[in-house]
Each structure stands twice: as structure tokens, then as C-alpha cells.
N, C-alpha and C positions, 0 to 999 in steps of 0.2 A: 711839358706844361700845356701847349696847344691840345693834343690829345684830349686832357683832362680836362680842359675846358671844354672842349666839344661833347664828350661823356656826360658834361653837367648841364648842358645848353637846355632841356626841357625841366629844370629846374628840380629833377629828383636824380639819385644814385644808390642806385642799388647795392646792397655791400657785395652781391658776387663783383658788379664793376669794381667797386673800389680795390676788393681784391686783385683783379686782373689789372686796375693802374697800377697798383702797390708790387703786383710780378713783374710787371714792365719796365717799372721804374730798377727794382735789384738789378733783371735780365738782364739791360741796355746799361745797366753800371754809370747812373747820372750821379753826377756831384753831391754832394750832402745839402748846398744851396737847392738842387732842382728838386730835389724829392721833399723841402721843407716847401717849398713854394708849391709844390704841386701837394701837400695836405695842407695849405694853407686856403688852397680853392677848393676841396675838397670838404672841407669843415665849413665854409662861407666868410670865413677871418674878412674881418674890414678893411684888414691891409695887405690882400691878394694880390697879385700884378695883373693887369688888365690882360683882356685877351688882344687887345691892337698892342700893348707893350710887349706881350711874346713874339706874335707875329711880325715886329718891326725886327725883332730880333735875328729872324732867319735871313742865312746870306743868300742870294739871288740864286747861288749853284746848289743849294739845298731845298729850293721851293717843290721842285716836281717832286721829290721823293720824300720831303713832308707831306704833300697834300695825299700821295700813296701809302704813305702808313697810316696815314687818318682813316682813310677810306676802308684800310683792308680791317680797322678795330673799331673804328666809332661807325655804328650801324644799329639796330633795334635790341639784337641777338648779341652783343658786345659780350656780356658776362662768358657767353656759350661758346666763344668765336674757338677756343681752339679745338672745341668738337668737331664742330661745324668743317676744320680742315680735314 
């Protein structure tokens, strides 16, 4: 969900993004809860989870390799990223 918030931070998304959350999400096999909540930010639902409600979420021994998955998908070229490998 943090991901996808950060995807939407400049207030547009692109559908190749949404597509590449929407593969991320099957890929990484998230709950039925995370991939409603994460089209729930996706669409602009008034009743999203906050971006500080995700992020309180993560446990302390999962921050560094949060911040490294963000980094390696949320960038300008996001839709393109896995060309780009």
C-alpha cells in the first residue's frame, strides 16, 4: 500500500502504473484486504488508509527493505521499470 501511495503522490497515475501496482500486488501474493485497500487509493475512495496509517504499520526489522522496494519502483519511469532491468 505504501508503494501505491507513493505512485499517486503527484496526484496522477498512469494506467501502465496501475497496471504494474495491480502485477505487484498478484506477484507478491498480498491478502484480499491489501489489494482492496491499495484500489481503494487507487480510485481516490474517501475511505483510503492514510499514508502515516500504512507506514506505522511496518515493523522496525522491515523498514530498510521497505524503503528499497519503493525506491527500486516508485521513480518517474515506474510503468517501464521492468524494461528498464
Amino acid at each position: 500500500m505504501l508503494i501505491t501511495h507513493m505512485a499517486c503522490a503527484d496526484g496522477q497515475i498512469h494506467s501502465e502504473e496501475a497496471k504494474a501496482l495491480r502485477d505487484l500486488g498478484q506477484n507478491s501474493k498480498m491478502g484480499t484486504h491489501t489489494i482492496e485497500e491499495m484500489e481503494k487509493i487507487l480510485a481516490k475512495d474517501e475511505n483510503f488508509i492514510s499514508i502515516e496509517d500504512v507506514a506505522r504499520q511496518i515493523k522496525p526489522g522491515e523498514k530498510i527493505e521497505t524503503m528499497r522496494q519503493i525506491l527500486a519502483r516508485v521513480h518517474p519511469s515506474f510503468y517501464s521499470s521492468k524494461k528498464d532491468k
